[in-house]
N, CA, C and O atoms as CSV, one atom per row, in Angstrom:
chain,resi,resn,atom,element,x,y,z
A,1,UNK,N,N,-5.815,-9.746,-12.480
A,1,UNK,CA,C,-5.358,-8.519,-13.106
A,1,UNK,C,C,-4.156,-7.972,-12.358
A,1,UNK,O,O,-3.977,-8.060,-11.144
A,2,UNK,N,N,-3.349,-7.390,-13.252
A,2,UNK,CA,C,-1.901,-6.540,-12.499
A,2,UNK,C,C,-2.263,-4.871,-13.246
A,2,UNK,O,O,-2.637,-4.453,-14.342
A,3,UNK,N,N,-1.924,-4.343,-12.030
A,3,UNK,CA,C,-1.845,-3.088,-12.755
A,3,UNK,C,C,-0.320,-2.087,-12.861
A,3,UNK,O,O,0.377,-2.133,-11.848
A,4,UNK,N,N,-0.001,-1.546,-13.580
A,4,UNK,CA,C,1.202,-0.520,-13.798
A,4,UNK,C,C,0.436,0.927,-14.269
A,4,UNK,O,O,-0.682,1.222,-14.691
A,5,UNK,N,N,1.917,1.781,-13.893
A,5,UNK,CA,C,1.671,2.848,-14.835
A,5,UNK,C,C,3.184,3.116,-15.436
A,5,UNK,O,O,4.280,2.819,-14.959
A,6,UNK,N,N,2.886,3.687,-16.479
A,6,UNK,CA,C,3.616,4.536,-17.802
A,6,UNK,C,C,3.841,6.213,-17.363
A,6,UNK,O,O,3.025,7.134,-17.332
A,7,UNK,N,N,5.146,6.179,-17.079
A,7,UNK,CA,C,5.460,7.592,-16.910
A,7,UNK,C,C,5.898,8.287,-17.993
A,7,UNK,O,O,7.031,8.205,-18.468
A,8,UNK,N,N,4.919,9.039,-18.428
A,8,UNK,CA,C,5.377,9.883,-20.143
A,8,UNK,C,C,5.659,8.850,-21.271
A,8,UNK,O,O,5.234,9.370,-22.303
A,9,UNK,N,N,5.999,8.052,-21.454
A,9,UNK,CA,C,6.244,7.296,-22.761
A,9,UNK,C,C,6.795,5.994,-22.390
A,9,UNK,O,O,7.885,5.835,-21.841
A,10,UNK,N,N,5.864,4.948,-22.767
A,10,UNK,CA,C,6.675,3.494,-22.883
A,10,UNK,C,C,7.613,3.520,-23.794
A,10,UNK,O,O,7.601,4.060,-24.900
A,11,UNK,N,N,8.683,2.715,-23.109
A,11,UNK,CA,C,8.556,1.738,-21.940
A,11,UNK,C,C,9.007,2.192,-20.292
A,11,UNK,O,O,9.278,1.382,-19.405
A,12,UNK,N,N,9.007,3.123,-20.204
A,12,UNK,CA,C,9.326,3.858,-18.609
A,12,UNK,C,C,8.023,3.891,-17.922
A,12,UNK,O,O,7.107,4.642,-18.254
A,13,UNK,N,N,7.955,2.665,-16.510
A,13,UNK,CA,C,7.044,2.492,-16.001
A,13,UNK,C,C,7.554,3.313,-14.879
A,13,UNK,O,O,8.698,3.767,-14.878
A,14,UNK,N,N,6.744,3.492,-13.970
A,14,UNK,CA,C,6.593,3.801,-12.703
A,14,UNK,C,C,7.206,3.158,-11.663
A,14,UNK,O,O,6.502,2.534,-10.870
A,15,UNK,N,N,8.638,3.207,-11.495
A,15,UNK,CA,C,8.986,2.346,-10.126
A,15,UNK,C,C,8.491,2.476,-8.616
A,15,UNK,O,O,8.104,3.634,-8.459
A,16,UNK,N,N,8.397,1.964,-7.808
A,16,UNK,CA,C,8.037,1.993,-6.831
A,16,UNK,C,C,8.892,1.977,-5.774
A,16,UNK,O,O,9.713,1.063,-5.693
A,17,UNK,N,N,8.836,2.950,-4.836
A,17,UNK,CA,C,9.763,3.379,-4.125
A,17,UNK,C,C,9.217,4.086,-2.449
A,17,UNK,O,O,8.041,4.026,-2.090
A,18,UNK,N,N,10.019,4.547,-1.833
A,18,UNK,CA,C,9.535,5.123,-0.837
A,18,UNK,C,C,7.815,6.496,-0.734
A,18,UNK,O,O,6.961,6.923,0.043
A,19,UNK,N,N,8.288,6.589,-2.100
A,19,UNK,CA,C,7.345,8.254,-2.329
A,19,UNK,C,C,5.929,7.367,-3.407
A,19,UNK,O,O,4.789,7.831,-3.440
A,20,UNK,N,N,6.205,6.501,-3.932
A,20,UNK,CA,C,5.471,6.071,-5.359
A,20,UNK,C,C,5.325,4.601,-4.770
A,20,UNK,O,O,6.190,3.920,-4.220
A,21,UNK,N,N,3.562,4.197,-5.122
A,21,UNK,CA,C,3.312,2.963,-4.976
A,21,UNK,C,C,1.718,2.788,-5.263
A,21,UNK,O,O,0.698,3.315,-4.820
A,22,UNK,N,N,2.080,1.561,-6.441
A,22,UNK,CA,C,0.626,1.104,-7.486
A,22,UNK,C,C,-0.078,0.565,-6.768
A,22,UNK,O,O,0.719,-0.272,-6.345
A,23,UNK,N,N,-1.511,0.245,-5.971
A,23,UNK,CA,C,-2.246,-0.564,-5.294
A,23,UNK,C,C,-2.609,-1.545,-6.516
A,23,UNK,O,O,-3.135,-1.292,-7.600
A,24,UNK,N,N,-2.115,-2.830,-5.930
A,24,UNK,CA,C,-2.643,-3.860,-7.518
A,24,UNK,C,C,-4.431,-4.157,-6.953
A,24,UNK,O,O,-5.259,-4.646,-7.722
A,25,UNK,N,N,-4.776,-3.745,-5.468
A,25,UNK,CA,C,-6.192,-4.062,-5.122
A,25,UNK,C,C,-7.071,-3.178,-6.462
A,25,UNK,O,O,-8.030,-3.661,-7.064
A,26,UNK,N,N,-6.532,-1.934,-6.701
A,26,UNK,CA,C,-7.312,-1.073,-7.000
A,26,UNK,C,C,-7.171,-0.358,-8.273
A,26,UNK,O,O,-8.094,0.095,-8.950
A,27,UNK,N,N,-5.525,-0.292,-8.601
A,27,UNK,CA,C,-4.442,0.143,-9.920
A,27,UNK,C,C,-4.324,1.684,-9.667
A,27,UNK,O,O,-3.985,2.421,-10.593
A,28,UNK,N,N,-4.603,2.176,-8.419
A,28,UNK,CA,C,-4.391,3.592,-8.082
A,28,UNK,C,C,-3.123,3.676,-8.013
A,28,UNK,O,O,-2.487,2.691,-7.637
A,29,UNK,N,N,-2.564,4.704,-8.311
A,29,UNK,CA,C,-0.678,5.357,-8.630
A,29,UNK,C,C,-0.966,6.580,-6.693
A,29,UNK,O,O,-1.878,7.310,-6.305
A,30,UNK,N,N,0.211,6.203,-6.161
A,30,UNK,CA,C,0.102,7.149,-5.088
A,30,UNK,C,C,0.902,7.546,-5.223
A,30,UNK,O,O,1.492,6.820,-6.023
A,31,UNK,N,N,1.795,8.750,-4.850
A,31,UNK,CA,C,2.937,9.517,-4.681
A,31,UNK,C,C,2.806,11.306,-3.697
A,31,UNK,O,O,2.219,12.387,-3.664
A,32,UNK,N,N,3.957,10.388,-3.002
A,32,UNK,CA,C,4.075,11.416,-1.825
A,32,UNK,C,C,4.654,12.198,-2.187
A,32,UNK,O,O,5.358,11.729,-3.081
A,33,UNK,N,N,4.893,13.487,-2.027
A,33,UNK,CA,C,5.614,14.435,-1.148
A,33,UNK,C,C,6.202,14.671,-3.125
A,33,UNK,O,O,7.326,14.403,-3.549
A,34,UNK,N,N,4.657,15.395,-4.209
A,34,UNK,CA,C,5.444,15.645,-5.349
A,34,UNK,C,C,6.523,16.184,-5.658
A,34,UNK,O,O,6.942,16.901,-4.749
A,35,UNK,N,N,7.318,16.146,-6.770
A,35,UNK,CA,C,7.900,16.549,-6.728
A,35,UNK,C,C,8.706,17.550,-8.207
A,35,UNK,O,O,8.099,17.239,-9.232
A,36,UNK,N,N,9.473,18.254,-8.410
A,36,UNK,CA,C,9.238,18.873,-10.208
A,36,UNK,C,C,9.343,17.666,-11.073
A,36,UNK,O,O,8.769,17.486,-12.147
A,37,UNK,N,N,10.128,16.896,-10.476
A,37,UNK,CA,C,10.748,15.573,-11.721
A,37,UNK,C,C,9.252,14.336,-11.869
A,37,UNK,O,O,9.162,13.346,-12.595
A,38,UNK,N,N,7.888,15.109,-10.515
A,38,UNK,CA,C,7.106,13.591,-10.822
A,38,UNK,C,C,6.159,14.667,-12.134
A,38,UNK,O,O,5.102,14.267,-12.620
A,39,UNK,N,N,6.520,15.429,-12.350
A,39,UNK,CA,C,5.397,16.265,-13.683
A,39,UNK,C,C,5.824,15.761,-15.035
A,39,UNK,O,O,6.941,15.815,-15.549
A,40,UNK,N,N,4.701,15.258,-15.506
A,40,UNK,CA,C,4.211,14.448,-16.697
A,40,UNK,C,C,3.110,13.760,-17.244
A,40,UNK,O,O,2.053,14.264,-16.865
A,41,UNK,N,N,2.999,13.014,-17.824
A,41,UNK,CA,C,1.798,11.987,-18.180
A,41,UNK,C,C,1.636,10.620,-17.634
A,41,UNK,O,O,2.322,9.648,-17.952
A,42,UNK,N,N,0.903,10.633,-16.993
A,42,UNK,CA,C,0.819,8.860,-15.974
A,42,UNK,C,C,-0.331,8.510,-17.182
A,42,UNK,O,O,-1.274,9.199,-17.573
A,43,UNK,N,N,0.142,7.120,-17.628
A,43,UNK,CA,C,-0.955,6.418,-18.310
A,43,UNK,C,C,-0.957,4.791,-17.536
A,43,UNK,O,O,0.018,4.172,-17.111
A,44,UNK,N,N,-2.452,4.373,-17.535
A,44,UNK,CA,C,-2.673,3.284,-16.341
A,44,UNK,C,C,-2.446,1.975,-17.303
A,44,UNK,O,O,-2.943,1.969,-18.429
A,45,UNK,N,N,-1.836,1.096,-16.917
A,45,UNK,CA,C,-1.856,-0.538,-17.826
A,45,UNK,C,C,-2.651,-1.321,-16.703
A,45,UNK,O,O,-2.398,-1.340,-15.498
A,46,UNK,N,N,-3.448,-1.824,-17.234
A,46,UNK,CA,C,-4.168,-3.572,-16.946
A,46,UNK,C,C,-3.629,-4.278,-17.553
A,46,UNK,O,O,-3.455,-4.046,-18.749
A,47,UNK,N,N,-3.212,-5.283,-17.027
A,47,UNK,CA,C,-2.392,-6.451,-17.866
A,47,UNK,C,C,-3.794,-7.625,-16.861
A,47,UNK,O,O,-4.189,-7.393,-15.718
A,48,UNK,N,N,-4.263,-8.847,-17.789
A,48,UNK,CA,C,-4.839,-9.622,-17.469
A,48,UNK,C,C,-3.606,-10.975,-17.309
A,48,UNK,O,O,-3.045,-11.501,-18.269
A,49,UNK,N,N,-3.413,-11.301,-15.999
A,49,UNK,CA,C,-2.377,-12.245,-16.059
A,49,UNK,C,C,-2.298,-13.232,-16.556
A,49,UNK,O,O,-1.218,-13.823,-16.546
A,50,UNK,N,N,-3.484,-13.805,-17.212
A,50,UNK,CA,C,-3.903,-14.996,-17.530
A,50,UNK,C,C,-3.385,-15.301,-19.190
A,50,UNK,O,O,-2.456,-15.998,-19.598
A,51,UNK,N,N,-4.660,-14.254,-20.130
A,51,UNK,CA,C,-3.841,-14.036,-21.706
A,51,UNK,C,C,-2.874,-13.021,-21.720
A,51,UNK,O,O,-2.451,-12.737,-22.840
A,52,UNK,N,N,-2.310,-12.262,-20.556
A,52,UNK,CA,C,-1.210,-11.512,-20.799
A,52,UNK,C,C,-1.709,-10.507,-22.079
A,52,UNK,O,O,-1.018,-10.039,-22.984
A,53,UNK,N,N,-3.096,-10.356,-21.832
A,53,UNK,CA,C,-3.504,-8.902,-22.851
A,53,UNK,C,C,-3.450,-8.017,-22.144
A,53,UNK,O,O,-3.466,-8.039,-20.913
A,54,UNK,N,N,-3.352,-6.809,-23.098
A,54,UNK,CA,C,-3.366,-5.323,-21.530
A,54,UNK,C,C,-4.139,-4.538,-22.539
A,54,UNK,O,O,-4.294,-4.657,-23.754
A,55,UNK,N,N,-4.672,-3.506,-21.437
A,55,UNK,CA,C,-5.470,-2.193,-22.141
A,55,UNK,C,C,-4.749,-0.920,-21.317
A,55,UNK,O,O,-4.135,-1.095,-20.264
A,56,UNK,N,N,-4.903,0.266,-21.900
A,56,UNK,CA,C,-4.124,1.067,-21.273
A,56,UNK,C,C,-4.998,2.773,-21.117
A,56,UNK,O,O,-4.930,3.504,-22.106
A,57,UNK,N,N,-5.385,3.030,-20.483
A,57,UNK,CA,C,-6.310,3.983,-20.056
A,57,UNK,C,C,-5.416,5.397,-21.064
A,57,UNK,O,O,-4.364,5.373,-21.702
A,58,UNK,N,N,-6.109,6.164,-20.887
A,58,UNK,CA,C,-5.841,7.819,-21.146
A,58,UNK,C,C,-4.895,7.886,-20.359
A,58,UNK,O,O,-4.638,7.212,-19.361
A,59,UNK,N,N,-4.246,8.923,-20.946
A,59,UNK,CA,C,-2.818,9.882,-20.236
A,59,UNK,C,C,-3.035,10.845,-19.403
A,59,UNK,O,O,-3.397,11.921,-19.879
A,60,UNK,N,N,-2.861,10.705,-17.862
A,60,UNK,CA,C,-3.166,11.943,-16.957
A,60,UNK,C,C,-2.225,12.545,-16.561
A,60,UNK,O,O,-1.393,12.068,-15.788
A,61,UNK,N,N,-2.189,14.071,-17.177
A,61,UNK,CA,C,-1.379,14.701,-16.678
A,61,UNK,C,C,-1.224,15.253,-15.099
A,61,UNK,O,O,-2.169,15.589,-14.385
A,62,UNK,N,N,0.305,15.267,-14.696
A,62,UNK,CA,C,0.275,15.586,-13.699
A,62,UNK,C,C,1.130,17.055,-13.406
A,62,UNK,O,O,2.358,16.982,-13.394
A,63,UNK,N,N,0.516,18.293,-13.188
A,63,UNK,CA,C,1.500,19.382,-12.817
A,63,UNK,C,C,1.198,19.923,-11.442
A,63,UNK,O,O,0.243,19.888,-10.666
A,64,UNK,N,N,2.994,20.690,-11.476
A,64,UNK,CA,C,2.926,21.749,-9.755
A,64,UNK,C,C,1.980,22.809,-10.210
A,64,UNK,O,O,1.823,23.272,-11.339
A,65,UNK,N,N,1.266,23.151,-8.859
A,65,UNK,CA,C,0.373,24.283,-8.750
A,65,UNK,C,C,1.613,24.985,-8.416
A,65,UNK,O,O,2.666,24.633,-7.884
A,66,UNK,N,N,0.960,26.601,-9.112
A,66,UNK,CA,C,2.251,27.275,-8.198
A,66,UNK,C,C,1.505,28.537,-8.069
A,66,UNK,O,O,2.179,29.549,-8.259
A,67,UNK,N,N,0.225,28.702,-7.778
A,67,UNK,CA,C,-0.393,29.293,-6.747
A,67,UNK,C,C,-0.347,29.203,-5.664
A,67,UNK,O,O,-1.217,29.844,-5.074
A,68,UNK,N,N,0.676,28.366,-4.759
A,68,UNK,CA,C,0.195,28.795,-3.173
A,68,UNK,C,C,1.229,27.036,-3.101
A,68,UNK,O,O,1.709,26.492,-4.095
A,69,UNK,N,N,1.318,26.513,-1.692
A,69,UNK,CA,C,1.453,25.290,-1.430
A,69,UNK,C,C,0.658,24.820,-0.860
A,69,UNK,O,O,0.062,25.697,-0.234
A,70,UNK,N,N,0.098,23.489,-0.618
A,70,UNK,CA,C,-1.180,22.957,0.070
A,70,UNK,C,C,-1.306,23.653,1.413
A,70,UNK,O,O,-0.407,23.768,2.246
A,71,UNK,N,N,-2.646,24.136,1.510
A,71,UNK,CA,C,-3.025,24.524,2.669
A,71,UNK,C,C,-3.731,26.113,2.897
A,71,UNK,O,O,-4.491,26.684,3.680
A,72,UNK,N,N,-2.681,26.489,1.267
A,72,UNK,CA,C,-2.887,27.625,1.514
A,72,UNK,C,C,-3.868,28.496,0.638
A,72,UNK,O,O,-3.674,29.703,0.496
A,73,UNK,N,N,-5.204,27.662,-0.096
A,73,UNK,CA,C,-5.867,28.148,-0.882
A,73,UNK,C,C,-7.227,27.353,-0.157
A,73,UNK,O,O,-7.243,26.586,0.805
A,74,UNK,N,N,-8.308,27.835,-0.984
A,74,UNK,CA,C,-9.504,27.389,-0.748
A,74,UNK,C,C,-9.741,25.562,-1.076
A,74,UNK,O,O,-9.171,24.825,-1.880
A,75,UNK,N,N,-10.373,25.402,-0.488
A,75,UNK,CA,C,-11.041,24.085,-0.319
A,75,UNK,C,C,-10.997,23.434,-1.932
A,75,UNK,O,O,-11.437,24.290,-2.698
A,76,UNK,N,N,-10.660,22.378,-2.545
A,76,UNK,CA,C,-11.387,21.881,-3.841
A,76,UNK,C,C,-11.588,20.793,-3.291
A,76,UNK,O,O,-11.099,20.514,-2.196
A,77,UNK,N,N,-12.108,20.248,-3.759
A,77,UNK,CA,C,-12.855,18.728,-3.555
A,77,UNK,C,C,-13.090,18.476,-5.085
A,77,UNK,O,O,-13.569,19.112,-6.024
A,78,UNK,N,N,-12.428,17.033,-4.851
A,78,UNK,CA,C,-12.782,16.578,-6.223
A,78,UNK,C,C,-13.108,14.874,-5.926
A,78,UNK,O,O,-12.373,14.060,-5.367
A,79,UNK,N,N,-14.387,14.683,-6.477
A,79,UNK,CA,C,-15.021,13.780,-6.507
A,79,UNK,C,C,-15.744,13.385,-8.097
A,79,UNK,O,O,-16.132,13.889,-9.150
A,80,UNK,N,N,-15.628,12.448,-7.567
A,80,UNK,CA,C,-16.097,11.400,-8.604
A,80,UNK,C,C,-16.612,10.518,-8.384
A,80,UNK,O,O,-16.043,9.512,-7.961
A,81,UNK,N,N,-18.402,10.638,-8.689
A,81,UNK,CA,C,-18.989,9.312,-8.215
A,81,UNK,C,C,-19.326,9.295,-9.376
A,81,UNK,O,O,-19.376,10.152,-10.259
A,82,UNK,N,N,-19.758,7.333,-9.267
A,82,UNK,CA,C,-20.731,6.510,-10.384
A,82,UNK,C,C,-22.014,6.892,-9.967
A,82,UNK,O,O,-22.414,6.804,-8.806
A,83,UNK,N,N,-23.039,7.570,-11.489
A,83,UNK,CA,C,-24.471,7.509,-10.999
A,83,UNK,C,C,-24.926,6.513,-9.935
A,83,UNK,O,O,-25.692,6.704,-8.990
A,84,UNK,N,N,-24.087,5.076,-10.412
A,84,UNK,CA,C,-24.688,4.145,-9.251
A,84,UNK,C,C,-23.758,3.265,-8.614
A,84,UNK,O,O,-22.596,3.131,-8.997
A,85,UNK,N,N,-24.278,2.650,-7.622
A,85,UNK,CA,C,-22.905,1.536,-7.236
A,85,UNK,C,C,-23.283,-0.062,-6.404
A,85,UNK,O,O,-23.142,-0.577,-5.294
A,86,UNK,N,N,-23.939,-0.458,-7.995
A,86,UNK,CA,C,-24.287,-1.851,-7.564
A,86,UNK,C,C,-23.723,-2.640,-6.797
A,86,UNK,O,O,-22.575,-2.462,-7.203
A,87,UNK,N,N,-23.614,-3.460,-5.913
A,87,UNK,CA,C,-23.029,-4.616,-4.712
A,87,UNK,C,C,-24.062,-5.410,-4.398
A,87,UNK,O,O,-25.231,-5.028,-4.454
A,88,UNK,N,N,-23.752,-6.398,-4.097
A,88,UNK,CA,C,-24.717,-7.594,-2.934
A,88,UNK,C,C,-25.029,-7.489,-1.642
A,88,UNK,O,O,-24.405,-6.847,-0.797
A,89,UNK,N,N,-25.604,-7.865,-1.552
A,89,UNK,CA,C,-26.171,-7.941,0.250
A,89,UNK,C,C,-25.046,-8.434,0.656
A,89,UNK,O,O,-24.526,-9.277,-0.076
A,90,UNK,N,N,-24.435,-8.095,1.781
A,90,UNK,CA,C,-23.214,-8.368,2.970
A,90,UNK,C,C,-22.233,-7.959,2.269
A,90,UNK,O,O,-21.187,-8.313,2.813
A,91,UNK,N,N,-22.084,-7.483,1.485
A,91,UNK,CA,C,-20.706,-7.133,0.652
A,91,UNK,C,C,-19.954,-5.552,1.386
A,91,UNK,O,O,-20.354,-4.804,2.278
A,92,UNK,N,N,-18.965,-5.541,0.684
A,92,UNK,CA,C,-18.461,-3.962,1.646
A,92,UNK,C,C,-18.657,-2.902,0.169
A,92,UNK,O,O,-18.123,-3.190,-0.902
A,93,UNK,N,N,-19.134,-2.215,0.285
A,93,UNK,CA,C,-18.782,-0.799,-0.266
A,93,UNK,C,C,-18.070,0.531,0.068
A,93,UNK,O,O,-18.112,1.015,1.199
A,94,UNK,N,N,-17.435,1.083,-0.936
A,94,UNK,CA,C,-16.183,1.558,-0.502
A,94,UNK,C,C,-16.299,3.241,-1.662
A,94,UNK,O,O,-16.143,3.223,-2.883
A,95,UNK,N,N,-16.644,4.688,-0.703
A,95,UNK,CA,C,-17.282,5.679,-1.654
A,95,UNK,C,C,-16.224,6.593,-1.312
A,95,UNK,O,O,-16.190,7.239,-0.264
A,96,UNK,N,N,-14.977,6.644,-2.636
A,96,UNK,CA,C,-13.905,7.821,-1.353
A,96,UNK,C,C,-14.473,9.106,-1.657
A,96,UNK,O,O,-15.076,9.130,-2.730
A,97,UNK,N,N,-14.447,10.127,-1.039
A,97,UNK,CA,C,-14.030,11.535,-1.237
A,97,UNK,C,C,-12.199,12.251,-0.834
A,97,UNK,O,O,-11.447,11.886,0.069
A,98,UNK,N,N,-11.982,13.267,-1.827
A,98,UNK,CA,C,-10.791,13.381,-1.554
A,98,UNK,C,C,-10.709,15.167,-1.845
A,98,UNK,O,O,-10.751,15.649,-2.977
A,99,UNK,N,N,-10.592,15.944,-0.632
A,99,UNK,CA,C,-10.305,17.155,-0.764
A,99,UNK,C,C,-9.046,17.938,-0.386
A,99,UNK,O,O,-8.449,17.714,0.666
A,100,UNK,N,N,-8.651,18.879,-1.289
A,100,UNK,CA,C,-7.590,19.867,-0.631
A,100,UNK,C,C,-7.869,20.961,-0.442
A,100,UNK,O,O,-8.846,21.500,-0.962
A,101,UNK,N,N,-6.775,21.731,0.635
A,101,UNK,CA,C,-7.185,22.612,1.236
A,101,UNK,C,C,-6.918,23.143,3.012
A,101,UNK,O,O,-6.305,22.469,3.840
A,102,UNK,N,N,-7.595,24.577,3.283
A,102,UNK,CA,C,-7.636,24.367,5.150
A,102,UNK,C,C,-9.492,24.140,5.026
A,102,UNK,O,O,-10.159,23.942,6.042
């Protein structure tokens, strides 16, 4: 599998650059240090390299808070777990949490 993303409307993918970068381990979109021009709709592509079929997830919007700049509001935490998270014996499992905030 390869993964991309779609910034607001194909065919404008997501280049990758100093601030922006797709993990193909995982198809997570990272981007540092937002910015007004990264506000829009990220939509995720799977491309299967093999039949070169793709599926393409929902459109996540991305906007500036403009309550405060990081650091300077209360705690959110946003998580997202699977009810469950099947694996094998000796295998690694991997459970992120990801909060903002002081």
């Amino acid at each position: 599998l390869s993964y991309a993303w779609i910034f607001n409307e194909y065919p404008t993918f997501v280049h990758q650059d100093n601030r922006r970068f797709v993990s193909q381990e995982t198809g997570n979109l990272y981007i540092a240090k937002v910015e007004a021009s990264d506000v829009g709709n990220y939509t995720c592509v799977v491309t299967n390299t093999v039949t070169n079929s793709r599926v393409l997830g929902p459109p996540t919007p991305l906007i500036l808070r403009n309550d405060g700049v990081m650091g300077e509001y209360e705690p959110k935490i946003e998580v997202q777990f699977p009810e469950t998270v099947p694996s094998a014996k000796g295998t690694t499992v991997k459970l992120e949490c990801f909060a903002l905030g002081k």
